[in-house]
N, C-alpha and C positions, 0 to 999 in steps of 0.2 A: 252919180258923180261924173264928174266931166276934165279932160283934161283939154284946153288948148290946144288947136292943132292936130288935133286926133280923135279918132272914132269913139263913140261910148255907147254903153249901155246900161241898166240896172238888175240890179236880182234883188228877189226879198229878204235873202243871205248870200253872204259870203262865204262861198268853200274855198277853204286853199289846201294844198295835195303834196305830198313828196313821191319820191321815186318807186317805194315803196310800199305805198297805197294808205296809208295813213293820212289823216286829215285832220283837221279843226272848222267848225262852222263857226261864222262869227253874225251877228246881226248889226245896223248901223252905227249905233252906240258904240259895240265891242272896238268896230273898226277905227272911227275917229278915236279913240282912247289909245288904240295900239297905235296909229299913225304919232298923238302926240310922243308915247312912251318908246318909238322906236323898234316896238314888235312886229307892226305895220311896214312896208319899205314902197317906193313908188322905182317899178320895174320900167325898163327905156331898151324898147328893141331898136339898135341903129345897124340902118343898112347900104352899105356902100357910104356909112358917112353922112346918111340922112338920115333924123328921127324917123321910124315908120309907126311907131304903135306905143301907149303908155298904159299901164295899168299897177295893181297892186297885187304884193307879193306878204306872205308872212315869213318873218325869220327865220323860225324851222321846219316849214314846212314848204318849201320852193321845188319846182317841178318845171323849170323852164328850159334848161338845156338840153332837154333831149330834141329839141324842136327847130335848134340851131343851124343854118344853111351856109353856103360860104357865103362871104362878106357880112354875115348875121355877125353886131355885138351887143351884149345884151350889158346894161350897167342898172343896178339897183343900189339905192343910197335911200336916205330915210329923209321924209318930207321936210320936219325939223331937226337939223344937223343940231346937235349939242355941243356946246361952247367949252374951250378947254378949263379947266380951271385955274384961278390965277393961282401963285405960290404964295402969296402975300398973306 
């Protein structure tokens, strides 16, 4: 997977990790599934106000701040934002 403008790499799975050492392995399938349903998040290190790095994040299982430097901000939003519903 590739993001524009930024570095990439692949694995044959996806780990993702929280603080306290728990995890979830995911495989490519699992990934794109969680990306449409919002489980999946697309994580954005900006630094001094420039994109420097893009990758993916699972919902409960994020382990990014501890990595944080000054001028480090990190924003994670989900690839496909969901639409409000109408009232009608």
């Amino acid at each position: 997977m590739e993001f524009e403008g930024t570095p990439w790499h692949c694995h044959d799975d996806l780990v993702f990790s929280d603080p306290h050492g728990y995890y979830i392995e995911m495989n490519y399938f699992d990934v794109l599934t969680g990306l449409a349903e919002g489980t999946v998040l697309v994580c954005e290190l900006w630094t001094n106000g420039t994109l420097s790095d893009r990758w993916l994040v699972h919902r409960d299982y994020v382990d990014e701040f501890r990595h944080l430097q000054i001028g480090d901000e990190i924003r994670i939003r989900p690839l496909c934002p969901k639409k409000p519903r109408s009232s009608q």
